[in-house]
ROLO-87565 format. One record per residue (C-alpha): x, y, z. Coordinates in steps of 0.5 Angstrom, whole numbers. Example, Ala and Ser with C-alpha at 12.3 -4.5 7.8 and 13.67 -1.06 7.14 Angstrom:
BEGIN
<x=25 y=-9 z=16>
<x=27 y=-2 z=14>
// end
This chain:
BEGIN
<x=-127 y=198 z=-12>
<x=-128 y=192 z=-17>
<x=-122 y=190 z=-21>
<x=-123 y=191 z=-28>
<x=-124 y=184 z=-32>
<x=-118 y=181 z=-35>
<x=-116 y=182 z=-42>
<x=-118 y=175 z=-46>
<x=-113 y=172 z=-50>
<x=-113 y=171 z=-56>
<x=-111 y=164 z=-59>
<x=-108 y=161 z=-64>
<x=-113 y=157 z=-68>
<x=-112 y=149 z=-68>
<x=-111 y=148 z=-76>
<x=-107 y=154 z=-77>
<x=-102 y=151 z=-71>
<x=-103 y=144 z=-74>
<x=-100 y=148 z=-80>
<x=-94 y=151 z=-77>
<x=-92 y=145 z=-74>
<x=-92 y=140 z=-80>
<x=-86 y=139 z=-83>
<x=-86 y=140 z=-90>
<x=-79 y=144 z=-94>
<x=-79 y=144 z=-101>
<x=-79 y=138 z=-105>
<x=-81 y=134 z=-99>
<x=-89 y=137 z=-97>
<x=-92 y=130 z=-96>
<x=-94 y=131 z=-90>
<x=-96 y=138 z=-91>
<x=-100 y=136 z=-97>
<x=-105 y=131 z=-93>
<x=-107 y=135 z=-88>
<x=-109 y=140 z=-93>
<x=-113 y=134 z=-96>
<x=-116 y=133 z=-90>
<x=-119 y=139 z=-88>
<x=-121 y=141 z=-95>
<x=-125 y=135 z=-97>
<x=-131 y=137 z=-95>
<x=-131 y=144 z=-99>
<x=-128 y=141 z=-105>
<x=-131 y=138 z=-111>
<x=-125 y=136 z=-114>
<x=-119 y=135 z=-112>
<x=-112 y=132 z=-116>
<x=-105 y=133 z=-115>
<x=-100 y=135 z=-121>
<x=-93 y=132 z=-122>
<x=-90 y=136 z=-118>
<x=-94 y=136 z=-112>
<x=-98 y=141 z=-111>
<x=-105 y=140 z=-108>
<x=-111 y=143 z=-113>
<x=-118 y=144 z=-109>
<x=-123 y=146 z=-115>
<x=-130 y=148 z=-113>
<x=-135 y=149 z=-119>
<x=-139 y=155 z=-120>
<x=-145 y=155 z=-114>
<x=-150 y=160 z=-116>
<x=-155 y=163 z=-112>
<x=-160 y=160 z=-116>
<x=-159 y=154 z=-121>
<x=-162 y=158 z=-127>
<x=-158 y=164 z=-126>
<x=-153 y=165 z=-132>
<x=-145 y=164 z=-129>
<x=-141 y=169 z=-131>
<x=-136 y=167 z=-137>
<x=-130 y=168 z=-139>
<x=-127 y=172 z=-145>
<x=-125 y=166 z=-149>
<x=-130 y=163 z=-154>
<x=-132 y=157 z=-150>
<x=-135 y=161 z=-145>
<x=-134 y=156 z=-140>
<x=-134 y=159 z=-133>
<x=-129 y=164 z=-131>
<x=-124 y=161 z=-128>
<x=-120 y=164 z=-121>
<x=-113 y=160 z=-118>
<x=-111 y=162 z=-113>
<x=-104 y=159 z=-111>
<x=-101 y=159 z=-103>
<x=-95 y=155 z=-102>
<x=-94 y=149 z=-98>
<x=-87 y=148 z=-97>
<x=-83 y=152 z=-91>
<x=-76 y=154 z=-91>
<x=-72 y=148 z=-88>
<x=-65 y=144 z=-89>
<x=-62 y=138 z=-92>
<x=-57 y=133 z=-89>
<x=-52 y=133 z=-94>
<x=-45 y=129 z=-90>
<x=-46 y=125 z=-83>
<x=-39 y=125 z=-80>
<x=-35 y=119 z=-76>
<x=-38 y=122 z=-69>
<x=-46 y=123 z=-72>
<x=-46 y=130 z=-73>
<x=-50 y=131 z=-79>
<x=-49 y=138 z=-83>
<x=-53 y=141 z=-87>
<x=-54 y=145 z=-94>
<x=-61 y=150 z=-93>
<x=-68 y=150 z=-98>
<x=-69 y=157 z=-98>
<x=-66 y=163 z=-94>
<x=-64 y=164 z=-88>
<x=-60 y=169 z=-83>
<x=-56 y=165 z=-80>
<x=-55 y=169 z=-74>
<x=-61 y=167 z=-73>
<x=-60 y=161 z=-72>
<x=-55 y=159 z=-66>
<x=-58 y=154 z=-61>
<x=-64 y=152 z=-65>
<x=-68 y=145 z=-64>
<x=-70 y=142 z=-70>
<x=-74 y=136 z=-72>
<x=-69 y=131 z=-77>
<x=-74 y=128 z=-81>
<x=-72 y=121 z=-85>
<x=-78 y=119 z=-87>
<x=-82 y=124 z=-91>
<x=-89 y=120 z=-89>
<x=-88 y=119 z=-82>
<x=-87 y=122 z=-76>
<x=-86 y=116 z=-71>
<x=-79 y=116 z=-74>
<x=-77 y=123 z=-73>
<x=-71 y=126 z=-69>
<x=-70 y=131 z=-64>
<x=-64 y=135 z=-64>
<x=-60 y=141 z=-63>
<x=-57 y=146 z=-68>
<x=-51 y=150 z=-66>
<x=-45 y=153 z=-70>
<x=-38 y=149 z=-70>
<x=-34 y=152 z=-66>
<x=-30 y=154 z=-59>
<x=-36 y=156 z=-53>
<x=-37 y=163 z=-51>
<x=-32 y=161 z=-44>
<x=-25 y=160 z=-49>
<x=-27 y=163 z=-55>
<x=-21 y=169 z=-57>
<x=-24 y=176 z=-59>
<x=-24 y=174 z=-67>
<x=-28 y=168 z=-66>
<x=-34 y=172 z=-62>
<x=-35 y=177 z=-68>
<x=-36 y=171 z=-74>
<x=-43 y=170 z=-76>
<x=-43 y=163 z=-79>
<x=-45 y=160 z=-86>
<x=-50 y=154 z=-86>
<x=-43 y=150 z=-87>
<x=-41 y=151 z=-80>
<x=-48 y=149 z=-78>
<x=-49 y=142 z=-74>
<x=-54 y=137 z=-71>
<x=-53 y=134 z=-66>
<x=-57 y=128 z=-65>
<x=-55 y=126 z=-57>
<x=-55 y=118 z=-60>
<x=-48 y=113 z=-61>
<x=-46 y=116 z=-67>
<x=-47 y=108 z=-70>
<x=-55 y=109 z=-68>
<x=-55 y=116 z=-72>
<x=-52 y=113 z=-78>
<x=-57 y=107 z=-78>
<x=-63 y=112 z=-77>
<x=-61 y=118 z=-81>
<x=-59 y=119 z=-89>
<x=-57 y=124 z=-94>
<x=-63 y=128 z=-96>
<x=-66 y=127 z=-90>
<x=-71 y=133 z=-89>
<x=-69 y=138 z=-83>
<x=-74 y=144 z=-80>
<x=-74 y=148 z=-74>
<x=-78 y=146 z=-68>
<x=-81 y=151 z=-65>
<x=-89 y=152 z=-62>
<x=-93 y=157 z=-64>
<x=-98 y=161 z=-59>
<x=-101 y=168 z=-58>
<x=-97 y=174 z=-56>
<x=-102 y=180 z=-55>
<x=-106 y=181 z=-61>
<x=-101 y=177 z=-65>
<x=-99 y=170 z=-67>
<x=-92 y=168 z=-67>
<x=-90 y=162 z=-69>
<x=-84 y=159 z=-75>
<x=-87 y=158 z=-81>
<x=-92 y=162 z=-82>
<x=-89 y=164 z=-88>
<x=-93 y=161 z=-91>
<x=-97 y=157 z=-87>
<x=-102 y=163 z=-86>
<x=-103 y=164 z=-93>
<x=-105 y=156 z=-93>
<x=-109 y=157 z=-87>
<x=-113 y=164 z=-90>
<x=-115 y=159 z=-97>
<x=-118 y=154 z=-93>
<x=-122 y=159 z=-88>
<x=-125 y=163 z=-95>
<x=-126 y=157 z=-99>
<x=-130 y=155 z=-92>
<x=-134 y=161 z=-92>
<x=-136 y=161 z=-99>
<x=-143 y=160 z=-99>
<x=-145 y=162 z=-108>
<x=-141 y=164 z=-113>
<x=-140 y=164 z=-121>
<x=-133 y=163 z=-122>
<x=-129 y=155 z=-122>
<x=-125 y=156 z=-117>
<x=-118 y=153 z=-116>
<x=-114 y=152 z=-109>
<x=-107 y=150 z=-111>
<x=-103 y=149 z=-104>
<x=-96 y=150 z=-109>
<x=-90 y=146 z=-108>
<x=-83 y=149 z=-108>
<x=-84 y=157 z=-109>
<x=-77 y=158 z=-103>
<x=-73 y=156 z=-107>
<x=-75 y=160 z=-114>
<x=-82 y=159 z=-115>
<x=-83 y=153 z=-118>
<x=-89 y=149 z=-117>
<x=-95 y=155 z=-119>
<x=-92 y=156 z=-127>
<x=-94 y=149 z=-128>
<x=-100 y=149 z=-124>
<x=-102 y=155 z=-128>
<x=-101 y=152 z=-134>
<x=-105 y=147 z=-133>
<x=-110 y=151 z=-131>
<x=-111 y=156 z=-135>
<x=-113 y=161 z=-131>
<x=-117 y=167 z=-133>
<x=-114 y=170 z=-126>
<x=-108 y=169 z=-122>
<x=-108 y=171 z=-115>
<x=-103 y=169 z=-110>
<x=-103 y=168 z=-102>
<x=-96 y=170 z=-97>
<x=-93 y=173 z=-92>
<x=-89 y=181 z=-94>
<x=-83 y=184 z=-89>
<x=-87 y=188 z=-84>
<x=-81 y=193 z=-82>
<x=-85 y=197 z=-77>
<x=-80 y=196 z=-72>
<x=-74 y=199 z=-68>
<x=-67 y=199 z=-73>
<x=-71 y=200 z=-79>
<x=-74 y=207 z=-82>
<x=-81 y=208 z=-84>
<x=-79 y=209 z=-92>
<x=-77 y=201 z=-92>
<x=-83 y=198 z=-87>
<x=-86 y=196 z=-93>
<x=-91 y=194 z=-88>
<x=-96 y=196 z=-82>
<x=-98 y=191 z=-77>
<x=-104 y=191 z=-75>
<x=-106 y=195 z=-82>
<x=-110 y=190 z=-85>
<x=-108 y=186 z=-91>
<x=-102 y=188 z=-96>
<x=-104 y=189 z=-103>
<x=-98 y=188 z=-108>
<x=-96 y=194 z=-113>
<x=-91 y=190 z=-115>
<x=-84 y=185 z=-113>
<x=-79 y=183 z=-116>
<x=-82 y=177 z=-120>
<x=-89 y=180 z=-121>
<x=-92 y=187 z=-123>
<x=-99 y=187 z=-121>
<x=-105 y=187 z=-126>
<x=-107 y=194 z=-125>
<x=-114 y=193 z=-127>
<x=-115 y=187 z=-122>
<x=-111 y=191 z=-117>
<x=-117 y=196 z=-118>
<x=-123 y=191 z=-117>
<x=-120 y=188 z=-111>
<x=-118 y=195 z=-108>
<x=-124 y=197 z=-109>
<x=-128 y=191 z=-106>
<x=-124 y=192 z=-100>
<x=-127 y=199 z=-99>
<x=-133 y=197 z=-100>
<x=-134 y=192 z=-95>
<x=-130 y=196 z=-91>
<x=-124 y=191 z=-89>
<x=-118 y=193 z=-88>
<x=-112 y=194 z=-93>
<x=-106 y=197 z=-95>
<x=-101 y=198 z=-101>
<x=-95 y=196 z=-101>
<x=-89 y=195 z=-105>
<x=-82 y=191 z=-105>
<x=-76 y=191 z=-110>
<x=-73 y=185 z=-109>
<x=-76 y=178 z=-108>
<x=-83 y=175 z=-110>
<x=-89 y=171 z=-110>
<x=-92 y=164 z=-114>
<x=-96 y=171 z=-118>
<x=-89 y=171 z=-122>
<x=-89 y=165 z=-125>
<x=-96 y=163 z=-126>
<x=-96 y=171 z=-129>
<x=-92 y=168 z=-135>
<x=-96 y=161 z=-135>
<x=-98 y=159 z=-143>
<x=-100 y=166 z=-146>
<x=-100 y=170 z=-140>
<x=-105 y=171 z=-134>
<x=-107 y=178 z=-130>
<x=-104 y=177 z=-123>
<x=-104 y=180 z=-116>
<x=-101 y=178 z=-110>
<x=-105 y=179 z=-102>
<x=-100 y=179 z=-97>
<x=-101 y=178 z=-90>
<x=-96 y=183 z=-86>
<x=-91 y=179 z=-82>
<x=-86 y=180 z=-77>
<x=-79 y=178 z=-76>
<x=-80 y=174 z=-82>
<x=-76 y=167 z=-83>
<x=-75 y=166 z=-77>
<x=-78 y=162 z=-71>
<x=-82 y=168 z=-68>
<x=-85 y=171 z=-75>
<x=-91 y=174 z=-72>
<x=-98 y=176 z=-76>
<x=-103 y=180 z=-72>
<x=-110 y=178 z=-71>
<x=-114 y=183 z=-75>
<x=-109 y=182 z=-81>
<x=-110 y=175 z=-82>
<x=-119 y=176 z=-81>
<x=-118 y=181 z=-87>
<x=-114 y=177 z=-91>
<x=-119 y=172 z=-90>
<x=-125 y=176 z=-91>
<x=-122 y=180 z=-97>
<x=-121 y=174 z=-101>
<x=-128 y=171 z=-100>
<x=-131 y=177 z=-102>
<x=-127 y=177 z=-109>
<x=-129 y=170 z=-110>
<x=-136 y=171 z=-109>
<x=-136 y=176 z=-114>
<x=-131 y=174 z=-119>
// end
């Protein structure tokens, strides 16, 4: 009997894995920010950075004929409607803040972690935010007794980010001439492929960089001046879409990240808030943002037109740079897609295949017809 061929493996895409393994933390996304520039220069017409650092990739309108009529916007000048479409660049990571006697560095952390997630860690100390030639290997470990004489108490402690150290391997005289306070530190983990999935650190929210770069590349004609902010700062409060919108101005709002997906043992089916494997989440609302219901139709519309996978979710807490590019100026509709991801802010978040190609496919397909 002849055995049944192997099931193909599906892998990680080259760009996507060269995004989860740029280091790029709030306020430090100069790394992040060139390789987007590098990829996207052939797409763009115009490409600027704001005074935060976030990354604006414009495509002017591409009719399908050079006399066709663009659609215009509301306002009196009947430009051509513009769409922003903000994805944040930067990933949850840590600072140094003291480097002890011995050369172990303590940290404080830019965007939030569960610190029981973060015992034995390797990570990347990255002194200079413009080369990588000169970052460092280290471990990452709660101060502390090991499990061999460690009395009952302390087993049962989860650590705070203040107990958290780097050991670097180095005379504490080296780590004291290589690394300094304010140095950027993330997580050092390899993304791969698991099933049908991708799992990989930071994918929140490299994915949703990674789906704005796959669209705008699939883009072939459309009507609307299209926008691709790569935003600087959102884990740390939204910080870099508001002033991007504002400069902006534009008509519509979308923004690009990842959600809980809670489809998973522990957790009952009235807080999943997502389904993995059930195509890209569409945002009701969060704790920054309610969506624009008209714009929520159009694009919920869309995706059963084309027949691309898409589900409805909601989540109270939290948000999305839809927050504060909503408030920008005298106000911008919004909505947010979001890519389903497991076991997120951690090293292992994982996103399925077919998520991440619906994602791709429905926002090309409202910018071609926006």
């Amino acid at each position: 009997m002849a055995r049944k061929p192997r099931r193909t493996q599906p892998q990680v895409p080259e760009l996507l894995a060269q995004l989860v393994t740029t280091p790029g933390v709030p306020g430090r996304e100069h790394r992040v920010r060139d390789l987007i520039s590098d990829h996207v220069t052939e797409l763009a017409d115009e490409i600027t950075t704001d005074k935060l650092g976030s990354l604006i990739v414009t495509q002017k309108p591409r009719p399908k004929t050079q006399s066709k009529t663009s659609r215009r916007s509301s306002n009196a000048d009947a430009r051509p409607a513009r769409i922003m479409v903000a994805a944040h660049m930067d990933q949850i990571g840590f600072i140094v803040k003291h480097i002890d006697t011995n050369g172990f560095l303590r940290l404080t952390n830019v965007g939030g972690f569960d610190t029981r997630n973060l015992f034995a860690r390797l990570v990347r100390v990255c002194p200079d935010v413009r080369d990588p030639d000169k970052d460092l290997p280290g471990v990452l470990n709660p101060g502390g007794k090991p499990v061999h004489i460690a009395s009952p108490e302390d087993r049962k402690k989860v650590p705070e980010i203040e107990d958290l150290t780097i050991d670097l391997g180095l005379p504490a005289k080296e780590v004291h001439k290589q690394v300094s306070v304010g140095d950027m530190v993330v997580l050092d983990a390899q993304p791969q492929a698991i099933g049908d999935t991708i799992v990989s650190q930071c994918l929140d929210n490299r994915v949703a960089c990674y789906i704005a770069i796959e669209a705008l590349r699939q883009l072939k004609h459309h009507d609307a001046e299209i926008s691709i902010v790569f935003t600087v700062q959102e884990e740390v409060g939204l910080r870099g879409a508001g002033p991007a919108a504002y400069g902006l101005q534009p008509d519509v709002g979308i923004a690009l990240d990842t959600t809980l997906c809670c489809d998973t043992p522990g957790v009952p089916d009235t807080e999943r808030v997502t389904q993995q494997g059930q195509g890209i989440g569409l945002n009701v609302m969060d704790g920054a943002a309610i969506t624009d219901l008209d714009l929520y139709e159009q694009i919920e519309k869309l995706a059963k037109k084309r027949r691309i996978k898409a589900q409805r979710t909601l989540l109270h807490k939290g948000g999305t740079d839809a927050g504060t590019i909503q408030r920008a100026g005298a106000g911008i509709p919004v909505m947010t897609l979001l890519t389903p991801t497991r076991y997120i802010h951690t090293v292992t978040e994982m996103v399925h295949q077919d998520d991440l190609k619906a994602a791709i496919s429905l926002l090309a397909a409202y910018l071609e017809t926006a």
